[in-house]
Structures are given as C-alpha cells and as structure tokens.
BAVOVEX-903970 format. One record per residue (C-alpha): residue in one letter; x, y, z; residue number from 1. Coordinates in steps of 0.1 Angstrom, whole numbers, padded with zeros to 4 digits. Layout:
// residues N
(node A; (X; Y; Z); NUM)
...
// end
This chain:
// residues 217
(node X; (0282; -0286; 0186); 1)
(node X; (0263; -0313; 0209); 2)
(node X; (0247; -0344; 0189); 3)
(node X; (0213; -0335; 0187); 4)
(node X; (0189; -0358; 0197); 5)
(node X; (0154; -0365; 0168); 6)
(node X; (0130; -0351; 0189); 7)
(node X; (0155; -0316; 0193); 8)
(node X; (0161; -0320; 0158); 9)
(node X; (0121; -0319; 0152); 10)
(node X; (0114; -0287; 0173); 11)
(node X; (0147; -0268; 0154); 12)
(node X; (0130; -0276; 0124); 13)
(node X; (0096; -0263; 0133); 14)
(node X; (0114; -0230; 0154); 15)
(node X; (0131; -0227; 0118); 16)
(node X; (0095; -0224; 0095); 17)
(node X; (0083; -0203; 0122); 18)
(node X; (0113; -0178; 0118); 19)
(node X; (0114; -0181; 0076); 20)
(node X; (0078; -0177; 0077); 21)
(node X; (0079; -0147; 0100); 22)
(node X; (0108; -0128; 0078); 23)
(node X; (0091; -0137; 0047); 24)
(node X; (0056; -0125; 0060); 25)
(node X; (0072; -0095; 0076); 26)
(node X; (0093; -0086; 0042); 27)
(node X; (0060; -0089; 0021); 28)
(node X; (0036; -0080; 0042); 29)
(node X; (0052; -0043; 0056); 30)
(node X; (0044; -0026; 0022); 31)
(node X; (0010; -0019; 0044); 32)
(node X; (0010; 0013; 0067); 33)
(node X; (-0010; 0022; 0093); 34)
(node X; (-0018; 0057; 0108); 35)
(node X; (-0007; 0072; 0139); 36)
(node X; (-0016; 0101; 0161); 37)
(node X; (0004; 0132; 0148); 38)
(node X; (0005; 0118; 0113); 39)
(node X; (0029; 0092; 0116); 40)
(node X; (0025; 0060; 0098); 41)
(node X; (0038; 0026; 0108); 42)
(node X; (0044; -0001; 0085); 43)
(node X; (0024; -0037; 0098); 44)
(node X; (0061; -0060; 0093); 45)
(node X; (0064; -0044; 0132); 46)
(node X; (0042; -0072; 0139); 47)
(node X; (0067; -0097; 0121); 48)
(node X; (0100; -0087; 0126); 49)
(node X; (0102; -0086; 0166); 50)
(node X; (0088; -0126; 0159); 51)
(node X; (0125; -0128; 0137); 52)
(node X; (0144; -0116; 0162); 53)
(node X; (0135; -0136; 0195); 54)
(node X; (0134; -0160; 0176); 55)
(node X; (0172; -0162; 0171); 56)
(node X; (0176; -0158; 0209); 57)
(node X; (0151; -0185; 0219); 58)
(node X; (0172; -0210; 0201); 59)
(node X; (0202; -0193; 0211); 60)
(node X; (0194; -0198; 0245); 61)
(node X; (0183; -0231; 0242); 62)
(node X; (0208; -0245; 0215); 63)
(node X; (0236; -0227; 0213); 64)
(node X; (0251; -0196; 0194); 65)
(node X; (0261; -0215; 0164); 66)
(node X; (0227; -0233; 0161); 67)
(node X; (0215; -0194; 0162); 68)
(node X; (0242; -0179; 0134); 69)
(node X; (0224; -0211; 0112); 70)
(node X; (0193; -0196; 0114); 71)
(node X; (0203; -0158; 0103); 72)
(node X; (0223; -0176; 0076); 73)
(node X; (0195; -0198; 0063); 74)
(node X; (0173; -0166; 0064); 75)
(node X; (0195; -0143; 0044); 76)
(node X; (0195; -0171; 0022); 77)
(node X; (0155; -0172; 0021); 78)
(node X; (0156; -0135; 0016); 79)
(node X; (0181; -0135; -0012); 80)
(node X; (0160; -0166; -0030); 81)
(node X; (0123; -0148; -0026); 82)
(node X; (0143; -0115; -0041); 83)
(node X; (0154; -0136; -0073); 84)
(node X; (0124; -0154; -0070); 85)
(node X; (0103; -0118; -0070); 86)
(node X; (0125; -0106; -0101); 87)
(node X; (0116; -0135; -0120); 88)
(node X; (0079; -0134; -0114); 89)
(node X; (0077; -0096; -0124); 90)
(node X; (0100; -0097; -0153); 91)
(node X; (0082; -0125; -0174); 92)
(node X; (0054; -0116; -0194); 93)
(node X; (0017; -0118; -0186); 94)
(node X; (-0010; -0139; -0201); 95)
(node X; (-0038; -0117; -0215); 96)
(node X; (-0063; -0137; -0192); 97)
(node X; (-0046; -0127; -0164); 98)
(node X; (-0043; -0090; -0171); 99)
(node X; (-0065; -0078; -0147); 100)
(node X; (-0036; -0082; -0120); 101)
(node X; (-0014; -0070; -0136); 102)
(node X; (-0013; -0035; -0125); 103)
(node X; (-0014; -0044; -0087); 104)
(node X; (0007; -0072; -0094); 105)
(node X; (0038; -0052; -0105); 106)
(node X; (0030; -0024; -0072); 107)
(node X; (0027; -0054; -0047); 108)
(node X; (0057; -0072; -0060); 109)
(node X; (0076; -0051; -0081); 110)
(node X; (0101; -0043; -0052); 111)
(node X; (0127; -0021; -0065); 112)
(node X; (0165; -0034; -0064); 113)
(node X; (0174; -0006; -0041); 114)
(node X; (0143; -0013; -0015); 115)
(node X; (0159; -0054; -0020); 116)
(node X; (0193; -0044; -0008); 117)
(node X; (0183; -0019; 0021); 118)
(node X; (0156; -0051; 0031); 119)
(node X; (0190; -0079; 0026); 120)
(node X; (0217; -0055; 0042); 121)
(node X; (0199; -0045; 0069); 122)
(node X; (0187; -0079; 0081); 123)
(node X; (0217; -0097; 0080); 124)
(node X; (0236; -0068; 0097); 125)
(node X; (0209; -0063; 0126); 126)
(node X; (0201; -0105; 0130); 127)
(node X; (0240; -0109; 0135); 128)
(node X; (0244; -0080; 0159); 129)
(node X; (0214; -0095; 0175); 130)
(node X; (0230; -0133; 0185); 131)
(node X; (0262; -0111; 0194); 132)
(node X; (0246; -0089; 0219); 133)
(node X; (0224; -0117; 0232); 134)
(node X; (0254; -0136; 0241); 135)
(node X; (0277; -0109; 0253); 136)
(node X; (0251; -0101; 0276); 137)
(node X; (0246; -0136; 0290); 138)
(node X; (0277; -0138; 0292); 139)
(node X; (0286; -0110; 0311); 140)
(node X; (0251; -0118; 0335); 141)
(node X; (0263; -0152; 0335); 142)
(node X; (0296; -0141; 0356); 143)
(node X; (0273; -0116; 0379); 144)
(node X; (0242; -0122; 0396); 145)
(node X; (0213; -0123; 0369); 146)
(node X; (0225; -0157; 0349); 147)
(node X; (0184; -0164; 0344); 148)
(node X; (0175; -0135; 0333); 149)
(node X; (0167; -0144; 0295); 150)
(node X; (0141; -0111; 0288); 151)
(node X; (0168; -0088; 0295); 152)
(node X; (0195; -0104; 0274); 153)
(node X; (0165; -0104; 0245); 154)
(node X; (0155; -0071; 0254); 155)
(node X; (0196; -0054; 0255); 156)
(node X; (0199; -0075; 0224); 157)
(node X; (0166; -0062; 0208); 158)
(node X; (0175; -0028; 0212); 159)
(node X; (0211; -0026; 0199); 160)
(node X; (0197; -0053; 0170); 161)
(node X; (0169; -0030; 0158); 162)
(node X; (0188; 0001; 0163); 163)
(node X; (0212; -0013; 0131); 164)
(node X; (0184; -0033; 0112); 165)
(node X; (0163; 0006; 0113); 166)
(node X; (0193; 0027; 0105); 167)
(node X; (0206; 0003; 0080); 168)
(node X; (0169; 0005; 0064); 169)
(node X; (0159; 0037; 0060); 170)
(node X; (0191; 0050; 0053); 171)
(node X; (0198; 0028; 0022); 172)
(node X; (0160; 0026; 0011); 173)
(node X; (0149; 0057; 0019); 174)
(node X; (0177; 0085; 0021); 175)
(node X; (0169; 0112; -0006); 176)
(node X; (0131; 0102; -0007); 177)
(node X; (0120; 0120; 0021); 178)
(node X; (0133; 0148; 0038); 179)
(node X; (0160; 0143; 0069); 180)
(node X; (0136; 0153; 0094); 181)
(node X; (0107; 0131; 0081); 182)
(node X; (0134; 0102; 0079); 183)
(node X; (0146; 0104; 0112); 184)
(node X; (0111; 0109; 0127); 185)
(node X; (0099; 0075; 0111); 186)
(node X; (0131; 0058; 0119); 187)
(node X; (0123; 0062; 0157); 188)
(node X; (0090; 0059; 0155); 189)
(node X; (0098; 0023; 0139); 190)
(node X; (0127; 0015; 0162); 191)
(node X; (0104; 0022; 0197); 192)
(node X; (0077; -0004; 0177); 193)
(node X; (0095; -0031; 0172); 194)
(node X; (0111; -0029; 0206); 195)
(node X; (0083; -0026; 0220); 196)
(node X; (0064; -0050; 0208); 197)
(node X; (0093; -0074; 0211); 198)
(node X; (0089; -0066; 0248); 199)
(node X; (0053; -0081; 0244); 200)
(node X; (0060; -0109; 0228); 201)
(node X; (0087; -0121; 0251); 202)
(node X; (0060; -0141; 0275); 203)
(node X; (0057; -0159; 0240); 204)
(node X; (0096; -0165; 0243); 205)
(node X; (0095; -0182; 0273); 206)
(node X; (0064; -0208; 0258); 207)
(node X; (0090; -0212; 0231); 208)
(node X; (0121; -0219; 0256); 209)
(node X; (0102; -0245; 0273); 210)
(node X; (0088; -0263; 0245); 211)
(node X; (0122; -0264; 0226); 212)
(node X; (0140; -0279; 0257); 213)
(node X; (0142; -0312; 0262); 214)
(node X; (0127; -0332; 0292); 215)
(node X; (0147; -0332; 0322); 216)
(node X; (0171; -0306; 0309); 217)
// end
C-alpha cells in the first residue's frame, strides 16, 4: 500500500464517517416504510444503503482495493458494536421517570437477534462482493477500451452487490414471516430501488472522486 500523504489521510477519514454514518443511518433508520402503487411498501434505508456502497468504490477507485476491504471491515465492525451496543441499551432496566418511552423505545430498538444477523450477514457478504466486482470489472475494462468508465464498474458492481445484500436479507430475516410470493415480490421491488437510486447518486460519485484525489494526480 502507497504512503499516504496527511491531506489523503484527512479526506479517507472524512470518506470513512460519511460511510459509518450512512450504514448506521440506513440500519436504524429502514424500520420506516413507505407506500407504493400496487400495495408495495419500501423501506427509507434505500436512501442509505446505495450511499454504503459507492462509497466503497469511490475510495476504491481512488485508493486502492485494500484501502476499500478496510472500509467494509471497519463497517462490519460498526455494525456488530451498535448490535451489542443496541442489546445493552434494551436489556437494562428503565428509570420510572423515563417510562413514558419505554414502549416505543423497546419497538424502535428492540431489534430481534435474527433481524441483527440477516442485517450483519448480509452486509458484509454483499459490501465484499461489491469491491470484488468493482475491480474485476475495471479490470477487465482496463485491458479493453472503456478503462474510464467508473459508473459502469459502480453500476455492474451495484447490481451483483445488492443482488446478495437483498437475498441474503430477506431470506434470513424474513423467510417464514411472509409468504414466498410476498417475499419475492419485496425482494425485487428492493433490489430495482437501491440500484436505481445508486444510479442517481453516481453524479455524487464523481464529486467524491475528485475531491478525494490529490492535486495533480
């Protein structure tokens, strides 16, 4: 791994809040649904977790596959931390002045161990597949005639990513809770979002590229 210089060193730091702040927004925050036409519902982390993702292939892109694996580590690591964290907070008893929250309290946070292992499993699987895909592809573009192109090595990445971190999701969280056919449906339906969106924010990506790379590189 190059030496990294203190100013590079500044903007992986503030790349990295951005991404722990994103996962941890997207992994508290998604108990929210909205509706959809036809009756579907779509959880808001859609707006998060495409921010997770093109994340690790900014800084991939910019610093390097390992510099991208630290990231995904560091954020199952956040994830596992906020899950102990969330167990301790809900387990501990309440103060009678405080009673009043307790009820939503224990809905918001109470996250059951199952829903905590689908959210770990399926983030560290899909965020890994994710810096794989993103460099097979630039690699493989590298040796052909689109070396530049960094939206479709997100994009390639983004779908095969998401296609695990969905799967991996509903299945273990979900599977015997609703019916196959409702499963699948939302599954999709979630999977299209987030690459979608993902699509949207790669202008974003490209803001990010340029500010993380270092004058006259």
């Amino acid at each position: 791994m190059p030496q990294l210089s203190e100013s590079a060193l500044k903007k992986i730091l503030i790349a990295l809040a951005v991404y722990i702040t994103s996962l941890v927004a997207a992994n508290t925050l998604a108990i929210k649904l909205m509706p959809l036409p036809f009756g579907l519902h779509l959880s808001v982390g859609v707006f998060m977790f495409p921010v997770v993702f093109l994340m690790t292939d900014v800084v991939g892109e910019v610093y390097g596959k390992r510099i991208a694996k630290y990231f995904v580590l560091s954020g199952i690591i956040s994830t596992l931390l906020f899950i102990l964290y969330n167990i301790v907070s809900v387990t501990v008893p309440w103060s009678a002045d405080a009673a009043w929250a307790e009820n939503a309290y224990g809905i918001i946070f109470g996250v059951s161990l199952r829903f905590a292992i689908a959210s770990v499993v399926a983030y560290a699987v899909g965020e890994y597949q994710d810096v794989l895909a993103f460099f097979f592809a630039k690699k493989r573009m590298d040796e052909g005639s689109v070396p530049n192109a960094f939206w479709l090595r997100s994009l390639i990445s983004n779908i095969w990513s998401q296609a695990f971190d969905t799967i991996l999701f509903m299945g273990i969280a979900l599977y015997g809770v609703y019916p196959i056919g409702t499963l699948i449906s939302a599954a999709v339906t979630w999977w299209i979002m987030k690459i979608v969106l993902g699509l949207l924010y790669t202008p974003l990506a490209y803001v990010g590229i340029r500010l993380l790379k270092e004058k006259g590189a």
